[in-house]
C-alpha positions as a Markdown table, in Angstrom:
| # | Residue | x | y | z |
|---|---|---|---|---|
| 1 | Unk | -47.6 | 0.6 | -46.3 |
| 2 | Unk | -46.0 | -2.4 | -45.4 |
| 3 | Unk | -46.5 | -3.8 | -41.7 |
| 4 | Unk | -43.3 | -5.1 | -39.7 |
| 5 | Unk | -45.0 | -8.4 | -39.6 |
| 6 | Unk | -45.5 | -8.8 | -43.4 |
| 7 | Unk | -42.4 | -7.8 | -43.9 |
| 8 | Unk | -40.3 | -10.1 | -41.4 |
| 9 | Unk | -42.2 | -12.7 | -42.9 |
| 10 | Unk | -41.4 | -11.9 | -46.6 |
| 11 | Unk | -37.9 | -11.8 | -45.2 |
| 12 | Unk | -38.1 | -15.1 | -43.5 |
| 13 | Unk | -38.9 | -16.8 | -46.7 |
| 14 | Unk | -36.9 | -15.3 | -48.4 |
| 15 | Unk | -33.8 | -16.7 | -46.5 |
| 16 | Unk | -35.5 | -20.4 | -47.0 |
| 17 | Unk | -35.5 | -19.7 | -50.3 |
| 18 | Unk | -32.1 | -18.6 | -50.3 |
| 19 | Unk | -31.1 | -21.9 | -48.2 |
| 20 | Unk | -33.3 | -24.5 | -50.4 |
| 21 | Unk | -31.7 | -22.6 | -53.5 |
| 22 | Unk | -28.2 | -23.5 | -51.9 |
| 23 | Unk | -29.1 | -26.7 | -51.0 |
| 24 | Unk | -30.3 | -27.4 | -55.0 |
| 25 | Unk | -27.2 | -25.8 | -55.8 |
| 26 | Unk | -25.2 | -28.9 | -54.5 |
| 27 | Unk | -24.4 | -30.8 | -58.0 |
| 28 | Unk | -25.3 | -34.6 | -57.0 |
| 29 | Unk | -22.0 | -37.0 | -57.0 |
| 30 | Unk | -22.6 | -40.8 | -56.9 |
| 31 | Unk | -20.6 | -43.6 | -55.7 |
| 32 | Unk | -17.4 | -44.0 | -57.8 |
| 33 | Unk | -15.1 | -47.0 | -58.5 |
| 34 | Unk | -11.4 | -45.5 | -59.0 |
| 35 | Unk | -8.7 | -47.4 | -59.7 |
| 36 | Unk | -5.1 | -46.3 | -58.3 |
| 37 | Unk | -2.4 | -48.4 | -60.8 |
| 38 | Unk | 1.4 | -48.0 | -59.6 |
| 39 | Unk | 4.5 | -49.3 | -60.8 |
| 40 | Unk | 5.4 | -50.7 | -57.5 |
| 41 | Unk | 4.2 | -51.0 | -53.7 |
| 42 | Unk | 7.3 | -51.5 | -52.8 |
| 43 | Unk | 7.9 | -47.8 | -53.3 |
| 44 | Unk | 7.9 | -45.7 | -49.9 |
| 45 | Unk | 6.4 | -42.6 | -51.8 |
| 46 | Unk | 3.8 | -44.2 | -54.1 |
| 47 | Unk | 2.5 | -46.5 | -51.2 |
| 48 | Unk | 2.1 | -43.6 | -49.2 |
| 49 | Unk | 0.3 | -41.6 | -52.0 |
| 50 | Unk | -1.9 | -44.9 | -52.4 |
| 51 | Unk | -3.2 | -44.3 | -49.3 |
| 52 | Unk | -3.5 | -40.9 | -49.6 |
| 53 | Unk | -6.1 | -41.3 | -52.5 |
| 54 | Unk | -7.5 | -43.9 | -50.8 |
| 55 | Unk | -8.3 | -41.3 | -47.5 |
| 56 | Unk | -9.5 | -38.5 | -49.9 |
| 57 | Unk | -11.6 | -41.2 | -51.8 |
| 58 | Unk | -13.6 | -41.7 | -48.8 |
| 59 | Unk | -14.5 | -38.3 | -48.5 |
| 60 | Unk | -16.5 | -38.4 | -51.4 |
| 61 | Unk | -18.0 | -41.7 | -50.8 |
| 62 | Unk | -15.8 | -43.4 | -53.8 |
| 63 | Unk | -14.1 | -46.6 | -53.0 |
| 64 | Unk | -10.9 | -47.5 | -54.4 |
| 65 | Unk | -9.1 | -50.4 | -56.0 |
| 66 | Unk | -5.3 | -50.5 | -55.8 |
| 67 | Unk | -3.0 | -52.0 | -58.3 |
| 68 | Unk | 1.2 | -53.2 | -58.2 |
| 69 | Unk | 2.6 | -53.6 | -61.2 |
| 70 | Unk | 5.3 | -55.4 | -59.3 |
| 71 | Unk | 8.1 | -53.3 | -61.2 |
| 72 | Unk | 7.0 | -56.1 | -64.3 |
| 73 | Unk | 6.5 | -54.9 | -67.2 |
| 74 | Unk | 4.0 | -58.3 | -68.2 |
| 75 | Unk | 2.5 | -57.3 | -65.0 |
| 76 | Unk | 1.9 | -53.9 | -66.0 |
| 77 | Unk | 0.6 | -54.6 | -69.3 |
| 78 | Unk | -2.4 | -56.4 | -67.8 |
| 79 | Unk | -3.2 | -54.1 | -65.0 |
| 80 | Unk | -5.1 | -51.7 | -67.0 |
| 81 | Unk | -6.7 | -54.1 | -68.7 |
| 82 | Unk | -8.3 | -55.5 | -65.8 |
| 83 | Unk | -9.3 | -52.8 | -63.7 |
| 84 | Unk | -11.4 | -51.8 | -66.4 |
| 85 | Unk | -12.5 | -55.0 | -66.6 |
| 86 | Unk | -13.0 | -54.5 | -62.7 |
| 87 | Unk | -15.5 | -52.0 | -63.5 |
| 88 | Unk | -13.6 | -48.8 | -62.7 |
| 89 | Unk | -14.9 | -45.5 | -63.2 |
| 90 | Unk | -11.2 | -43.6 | -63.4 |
| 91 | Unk | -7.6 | -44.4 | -63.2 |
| 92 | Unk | -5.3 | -42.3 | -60.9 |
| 93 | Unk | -1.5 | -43.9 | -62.3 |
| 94 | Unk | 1.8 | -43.2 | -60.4 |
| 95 | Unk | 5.2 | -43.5 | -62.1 |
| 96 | Unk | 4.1 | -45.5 | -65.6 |
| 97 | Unk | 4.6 | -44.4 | -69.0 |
| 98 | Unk | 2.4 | -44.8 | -71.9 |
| 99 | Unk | 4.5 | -47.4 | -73.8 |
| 100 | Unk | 4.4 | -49.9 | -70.8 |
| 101 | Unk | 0.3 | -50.1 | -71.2 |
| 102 | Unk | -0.6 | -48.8 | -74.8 |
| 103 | Unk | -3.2 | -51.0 | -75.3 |
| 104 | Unk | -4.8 | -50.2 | -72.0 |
| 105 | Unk | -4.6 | -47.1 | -72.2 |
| 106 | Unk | -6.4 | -46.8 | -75.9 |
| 107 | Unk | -9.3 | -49.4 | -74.3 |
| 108 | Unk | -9.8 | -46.9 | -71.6 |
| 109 | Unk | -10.1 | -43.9 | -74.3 |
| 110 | Unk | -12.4 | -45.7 | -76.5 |
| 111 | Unk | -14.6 | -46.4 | -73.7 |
| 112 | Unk | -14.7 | -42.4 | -72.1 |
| 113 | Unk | -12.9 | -43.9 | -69.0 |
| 114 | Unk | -10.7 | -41.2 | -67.5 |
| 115 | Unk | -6.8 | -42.1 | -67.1 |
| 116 | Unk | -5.2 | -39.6 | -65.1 |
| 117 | Unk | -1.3 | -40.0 | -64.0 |
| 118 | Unk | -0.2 | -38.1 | -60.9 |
| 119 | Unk | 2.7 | -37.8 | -58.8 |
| 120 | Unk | 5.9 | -38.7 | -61.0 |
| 121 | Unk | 6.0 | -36.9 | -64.3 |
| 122 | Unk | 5.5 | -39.1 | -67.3 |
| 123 | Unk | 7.6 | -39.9 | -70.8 |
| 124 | Unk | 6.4 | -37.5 | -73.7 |
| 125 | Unk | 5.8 | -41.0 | -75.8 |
| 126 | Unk | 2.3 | -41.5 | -75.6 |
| 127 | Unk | 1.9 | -38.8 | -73.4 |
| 128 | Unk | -1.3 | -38.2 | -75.2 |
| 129 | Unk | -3.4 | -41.6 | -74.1 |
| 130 | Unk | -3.9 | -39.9 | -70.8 |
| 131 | Unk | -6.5 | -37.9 | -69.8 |
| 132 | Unk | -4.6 | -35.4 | -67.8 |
| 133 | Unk | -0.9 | -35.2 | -66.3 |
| 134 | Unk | -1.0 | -33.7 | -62.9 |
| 135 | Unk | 3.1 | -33.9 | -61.7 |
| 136 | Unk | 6.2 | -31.6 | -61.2 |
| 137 | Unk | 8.7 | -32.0 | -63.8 |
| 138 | Unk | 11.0 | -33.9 | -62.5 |
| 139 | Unk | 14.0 | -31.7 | -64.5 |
| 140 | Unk | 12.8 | -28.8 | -62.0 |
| 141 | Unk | 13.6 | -31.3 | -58.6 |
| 142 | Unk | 17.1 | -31.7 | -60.1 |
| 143 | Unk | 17.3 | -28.0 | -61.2 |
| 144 | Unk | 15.9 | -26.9 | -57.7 |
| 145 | Unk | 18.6 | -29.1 | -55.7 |
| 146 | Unk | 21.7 | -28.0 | -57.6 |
| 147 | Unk | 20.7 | -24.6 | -56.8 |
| 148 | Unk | 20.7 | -24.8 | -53.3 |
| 149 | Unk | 23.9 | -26.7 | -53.9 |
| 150 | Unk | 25.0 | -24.0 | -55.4 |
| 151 | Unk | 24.8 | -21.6 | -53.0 |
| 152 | Unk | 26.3 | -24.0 | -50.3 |
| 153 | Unk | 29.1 | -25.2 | -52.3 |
| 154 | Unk | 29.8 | -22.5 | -55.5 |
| 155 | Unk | 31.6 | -24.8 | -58.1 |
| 156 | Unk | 30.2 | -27.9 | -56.3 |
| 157 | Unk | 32.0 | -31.1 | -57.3 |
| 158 | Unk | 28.9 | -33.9 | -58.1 |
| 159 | Unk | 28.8 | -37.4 | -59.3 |
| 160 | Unk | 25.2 | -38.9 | -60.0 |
| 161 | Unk | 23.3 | -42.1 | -59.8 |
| 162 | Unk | 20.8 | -42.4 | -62.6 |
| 163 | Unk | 18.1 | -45.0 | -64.1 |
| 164 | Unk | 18.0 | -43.8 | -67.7 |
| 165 | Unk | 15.5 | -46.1 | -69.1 |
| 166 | Unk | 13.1 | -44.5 | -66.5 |
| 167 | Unk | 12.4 | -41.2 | -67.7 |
| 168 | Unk | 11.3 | -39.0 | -65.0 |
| 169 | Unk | 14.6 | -40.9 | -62.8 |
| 170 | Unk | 16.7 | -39.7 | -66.2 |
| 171 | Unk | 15.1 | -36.2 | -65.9 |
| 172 | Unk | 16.2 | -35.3 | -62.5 |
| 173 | Unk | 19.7 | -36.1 | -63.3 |
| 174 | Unk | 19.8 | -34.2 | -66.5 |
| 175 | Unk | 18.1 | -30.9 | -64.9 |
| 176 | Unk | 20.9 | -31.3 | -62.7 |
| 177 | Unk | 23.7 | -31.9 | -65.0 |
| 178 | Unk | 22.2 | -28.7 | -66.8 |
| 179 | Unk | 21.9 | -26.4 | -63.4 |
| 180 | Unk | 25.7 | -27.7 | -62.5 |
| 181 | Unk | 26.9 | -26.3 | -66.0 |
| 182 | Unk | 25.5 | -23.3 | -66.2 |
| 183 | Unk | 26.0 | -22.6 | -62.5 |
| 184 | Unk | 29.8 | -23.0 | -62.7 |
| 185 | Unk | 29.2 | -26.5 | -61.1 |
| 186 | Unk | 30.6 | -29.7 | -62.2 |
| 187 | Unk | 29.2 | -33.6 | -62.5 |
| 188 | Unk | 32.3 | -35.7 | -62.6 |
| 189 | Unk | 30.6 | -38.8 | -63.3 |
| 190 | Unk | 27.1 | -40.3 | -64.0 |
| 191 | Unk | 27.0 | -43.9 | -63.2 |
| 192 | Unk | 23.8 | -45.9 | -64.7 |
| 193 | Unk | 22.1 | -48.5 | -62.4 |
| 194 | Unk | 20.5 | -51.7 | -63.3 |
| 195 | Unk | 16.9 | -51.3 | -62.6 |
| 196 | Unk | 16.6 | -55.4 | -62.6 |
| 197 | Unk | 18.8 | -55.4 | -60.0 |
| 198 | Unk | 18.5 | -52.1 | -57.6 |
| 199 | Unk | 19.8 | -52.8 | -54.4 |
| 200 | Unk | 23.1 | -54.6 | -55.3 |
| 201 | Unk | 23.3 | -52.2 | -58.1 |
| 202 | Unk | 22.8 | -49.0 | -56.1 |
| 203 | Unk | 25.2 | -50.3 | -54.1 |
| 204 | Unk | 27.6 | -50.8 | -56.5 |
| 205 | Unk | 27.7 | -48.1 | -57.7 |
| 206 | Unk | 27.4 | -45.4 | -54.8 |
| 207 | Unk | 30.4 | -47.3 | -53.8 |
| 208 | Unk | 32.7 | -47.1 | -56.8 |
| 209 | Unk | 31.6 | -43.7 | -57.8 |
| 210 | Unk | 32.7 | -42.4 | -54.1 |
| 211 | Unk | 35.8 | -44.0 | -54.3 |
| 212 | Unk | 36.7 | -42.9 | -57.7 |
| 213 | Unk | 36.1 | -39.4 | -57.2 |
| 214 | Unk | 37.4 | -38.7 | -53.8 |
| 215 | Unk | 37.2 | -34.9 | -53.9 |
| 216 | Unk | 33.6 | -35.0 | -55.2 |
| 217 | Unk | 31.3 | -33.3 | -52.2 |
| 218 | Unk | 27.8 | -34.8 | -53.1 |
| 219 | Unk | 26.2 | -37.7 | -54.9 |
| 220 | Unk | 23.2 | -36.6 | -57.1 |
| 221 | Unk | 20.9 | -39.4 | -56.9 |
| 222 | Unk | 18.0 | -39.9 | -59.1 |
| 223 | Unk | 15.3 | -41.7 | -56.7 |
| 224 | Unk | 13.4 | -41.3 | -53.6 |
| 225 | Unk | 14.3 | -44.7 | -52.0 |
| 226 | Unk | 18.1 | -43.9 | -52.9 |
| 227 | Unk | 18.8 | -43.0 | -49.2 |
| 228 | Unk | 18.0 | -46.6 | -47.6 |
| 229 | Unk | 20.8 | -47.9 | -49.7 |
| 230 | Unk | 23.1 | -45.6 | -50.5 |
| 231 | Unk | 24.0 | -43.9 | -47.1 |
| 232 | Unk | 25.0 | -47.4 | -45.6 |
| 233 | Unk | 27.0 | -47.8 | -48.8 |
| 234 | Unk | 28.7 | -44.9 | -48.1 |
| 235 | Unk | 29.7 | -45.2 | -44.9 |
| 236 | Unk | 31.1 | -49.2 | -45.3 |
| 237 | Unk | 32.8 | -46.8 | -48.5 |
| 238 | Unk | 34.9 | -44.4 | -45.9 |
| 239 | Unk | 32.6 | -41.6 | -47.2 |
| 240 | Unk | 30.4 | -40.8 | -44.4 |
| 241 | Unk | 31.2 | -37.2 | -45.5 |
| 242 | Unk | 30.1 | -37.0 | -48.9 |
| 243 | Unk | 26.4 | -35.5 | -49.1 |
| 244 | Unk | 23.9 | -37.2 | -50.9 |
| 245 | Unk | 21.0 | -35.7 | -52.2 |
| 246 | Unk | 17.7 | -37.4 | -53.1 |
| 247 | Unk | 13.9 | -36.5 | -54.0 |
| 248 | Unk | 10.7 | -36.6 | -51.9 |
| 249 | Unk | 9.6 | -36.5 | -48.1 |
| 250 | Unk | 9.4 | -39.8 | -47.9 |
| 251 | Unk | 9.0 | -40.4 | -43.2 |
| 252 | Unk | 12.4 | -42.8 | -43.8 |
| 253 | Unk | 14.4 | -39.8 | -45.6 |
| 254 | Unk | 13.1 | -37.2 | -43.4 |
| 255 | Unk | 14.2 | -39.1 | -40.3 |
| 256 | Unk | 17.3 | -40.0 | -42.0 |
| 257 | Unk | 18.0 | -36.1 | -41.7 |
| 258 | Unk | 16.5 | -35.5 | -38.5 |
| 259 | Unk | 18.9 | -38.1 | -37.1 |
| 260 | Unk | 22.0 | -36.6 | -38.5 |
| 261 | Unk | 22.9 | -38.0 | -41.9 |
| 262 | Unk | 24.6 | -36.2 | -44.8 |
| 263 | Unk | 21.1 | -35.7 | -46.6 |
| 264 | Unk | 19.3 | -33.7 | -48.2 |
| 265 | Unk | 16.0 | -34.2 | -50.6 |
| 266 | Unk | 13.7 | -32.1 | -53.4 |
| 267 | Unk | 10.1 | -32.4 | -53.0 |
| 268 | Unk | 7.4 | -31.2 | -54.4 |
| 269 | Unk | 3.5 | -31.0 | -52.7 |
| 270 | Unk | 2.6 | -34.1 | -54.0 |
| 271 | Unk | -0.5 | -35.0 | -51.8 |
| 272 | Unk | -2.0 | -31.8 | -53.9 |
| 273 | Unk | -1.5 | -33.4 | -57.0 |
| 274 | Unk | -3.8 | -36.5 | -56.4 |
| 275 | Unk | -6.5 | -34.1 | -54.4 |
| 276 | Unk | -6.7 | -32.3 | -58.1 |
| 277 | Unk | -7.2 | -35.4 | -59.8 |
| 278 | Unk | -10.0 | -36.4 | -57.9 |
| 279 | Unk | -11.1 | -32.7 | -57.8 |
| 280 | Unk | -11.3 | -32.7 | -61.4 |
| 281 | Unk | -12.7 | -36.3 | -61.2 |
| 282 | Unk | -15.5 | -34.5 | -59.3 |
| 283 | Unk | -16.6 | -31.8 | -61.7 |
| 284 | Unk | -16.6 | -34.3 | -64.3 |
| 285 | Unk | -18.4 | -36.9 | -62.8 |
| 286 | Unk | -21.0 | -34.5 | -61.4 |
| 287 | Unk | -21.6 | -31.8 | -64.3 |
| 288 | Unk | -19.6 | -33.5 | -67.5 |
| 289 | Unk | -16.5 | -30.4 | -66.3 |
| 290 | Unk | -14.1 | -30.8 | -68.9 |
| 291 | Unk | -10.9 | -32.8 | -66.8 |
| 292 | Unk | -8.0 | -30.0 | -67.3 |
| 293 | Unk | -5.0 | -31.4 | -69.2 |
| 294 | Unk | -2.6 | -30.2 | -67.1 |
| 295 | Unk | -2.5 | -28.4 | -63.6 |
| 296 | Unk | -2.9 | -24.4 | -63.7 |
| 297 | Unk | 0.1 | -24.0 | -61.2 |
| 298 | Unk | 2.6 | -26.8 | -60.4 |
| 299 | Unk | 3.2 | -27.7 | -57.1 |
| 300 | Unk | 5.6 | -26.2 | -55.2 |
| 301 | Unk | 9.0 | -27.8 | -55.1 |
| 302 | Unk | 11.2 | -27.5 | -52.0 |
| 303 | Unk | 14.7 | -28.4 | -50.8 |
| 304 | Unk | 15.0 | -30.1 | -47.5 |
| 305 | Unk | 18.2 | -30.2 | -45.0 |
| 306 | Unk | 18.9 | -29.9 | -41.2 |
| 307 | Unk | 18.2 | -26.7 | -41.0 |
| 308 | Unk | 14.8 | -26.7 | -42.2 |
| 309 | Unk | 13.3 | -30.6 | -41.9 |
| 310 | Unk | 10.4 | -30.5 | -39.7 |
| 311 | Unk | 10.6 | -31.7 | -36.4 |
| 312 | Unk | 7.7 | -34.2 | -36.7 |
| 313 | Unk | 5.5 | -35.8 | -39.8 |
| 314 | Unk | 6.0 | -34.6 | -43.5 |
| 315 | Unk | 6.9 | -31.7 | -45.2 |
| 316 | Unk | 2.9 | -30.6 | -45.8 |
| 317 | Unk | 0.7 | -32.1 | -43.7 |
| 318 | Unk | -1.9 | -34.6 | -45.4 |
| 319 | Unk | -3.9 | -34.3 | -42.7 |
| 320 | Unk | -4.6 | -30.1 | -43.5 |
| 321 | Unk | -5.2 | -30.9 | -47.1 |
| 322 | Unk | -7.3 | -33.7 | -46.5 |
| 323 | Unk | -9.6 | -31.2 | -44.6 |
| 324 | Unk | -9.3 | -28.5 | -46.8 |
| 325 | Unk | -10.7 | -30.4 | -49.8 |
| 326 | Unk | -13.0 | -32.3 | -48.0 |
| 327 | Unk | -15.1 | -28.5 | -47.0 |
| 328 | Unk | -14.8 | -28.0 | -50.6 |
| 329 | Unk | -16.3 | -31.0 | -51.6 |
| 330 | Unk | -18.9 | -30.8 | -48.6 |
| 331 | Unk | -19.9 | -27.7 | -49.9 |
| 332 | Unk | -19.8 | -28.3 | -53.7 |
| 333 | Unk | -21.9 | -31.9 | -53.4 |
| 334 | Unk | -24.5 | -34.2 | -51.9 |
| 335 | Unk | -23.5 | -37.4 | -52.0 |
């Protein structure tokens, strides 16, 4: 027979066992240098991201080296190049295709350094030299705002504002040319702006597209930053009625709304998107974990107009991610 004693005692160490066996259970993650390459800071959305790696970074005691590529392609070509010269242990990249670093991209393979791109979906050419692609196709944002077109405006009258050298800019407006013809909508015209010279360009164009199509009742535009120029445009244009549509929640376009202008934007969750890169990041680092190849589910794309823009901050706040994944990671590690 068993006293109570004994058997509180057995008990006791049995929970310390229990705890040291959690504790052990902890996989070890050491101090990380990641690299975050973009194709430019002058982008609203991908300095914004930037930070937002950089934030989540911290939280697992990695620091973090940010890169412009200054819209250039010479620029980008050496980037790569020298963050891994900088010692990196990853690359996180945001709105760059293969063929603009090929030959970084192949040094960072043949020496087991992770390339991950986020954020912006990427050109299927040498869509194979990353690591992973964690992004929402960008044909589903321009699939996912003709559709709530669609039911605002059946047989919707659109002209569009594209980059078609840029592929995921070129993907939006051809999901939306696609939605617009199967859903009984029409694109009148696709004008095709000069990505040497954006703002004149955009202007241009938002400007002669309006006026040439005066019963169109939206402008499809292809890019988050669209909004800063084009809605001025359109109002020096006489077309302070036409809608404009555009993609992400970036704090300019969502005040833009707030404060009354003929806007509306597709966007995705894309702070999750870099929290599953360094997630995966993680698992490698710490246990070898095989670095999925693609996201299980995409992120959630949403459309975003009066009605629904929230009153304050951004569409999902960073802040409730941030402390979501840093429990996990609190949990899952000791740093």
């Amino acid at each position: 027979m068993i006293s109570a004693k004994t058997a509180a005692s057995w008990l006791g160490g049995a929970a310390l066992a229990c705890a040291a066996s959690g504790a052990l259970a902890q996989d070890e993650l050491k101090p990380r240098k990641i690299g975050v390459f973009v194709i430019t800071l002058q982008s609203e959305s991908l300095t914004r991201w930037s930070s937002q790696i950089k934030a989540a970074a911290e939280k697992l005691h990695w620091d973090v080296i940010v890169k412009d590529g200054q819209n250039n392609p010479t620029v980008v070509a050496a980037a790569l190049p020298e963050l891994l010269n900088e010692g990196v242990d990853a690359v996180i990249t945001m709105a760059l295709d293969a063929p603009l670093m090929t030959e970084g991209l192949k040094l960072a393979k043949s020496k087991g350094i992770p390339v991950i791109a986020t954020a912006v979906d990427v050109n299927p050419a040498g869509k194979e030299l990353f690591t992973a692609t964690y992004a929402p196709a960008a044909y589903d944002m321009g699939v996912a705002t003709v559709d709530y077109l669609l039911k605002k405006y059946p047989h919707v009258k659109a002209i569009g504002q594209d980059i078609s050298i840029v592929f995921t800019a070129d993907q939006l407006i051809v999901g939306a040319k696609d939605a617009l013809a199967k859903g009984g909508g029409t694109m009148q015209a696709v004008a095709d702006v000069d990505i040497t010279n954006l703002v004149n360009s955009f202007t241009q164009t938002a400007t002669d597209l309006a006026l040439g199509h005066p019963d169109a009742q939206v402008l499809i535009t292809c890019c988050d930053f669209s909004p800063l120029i084009d809605l001025p445009a359109l109002k020096a244009a006489n077309r302070p009625d036409l809608l404009m549509t555009s993609r992400y929640d970036n704090d300019s376009s969502l005040q833009a709304i707030r404060s009354g202008a003929p806007l509306v934007i597709a966007t995705d969750h894309s702070a999750i998107n870099n929290f599953e890169a360094l997630d995966a990041l993680a698992a490698y680092f710490a246990n070898k974990a095989p670095i999925p190849a693609t996201l299980k589910t995409p992120s959630e794309i949403r459309v975003i107009d009066k009605d629904n823009v929230p009153k304050e901050g951004s569409v999902w706040p960073f802040d409730a991610d941030l402390a979501n994944y840093a429990a996990r990671w609190s949990k899952a590690y000791r740093f």
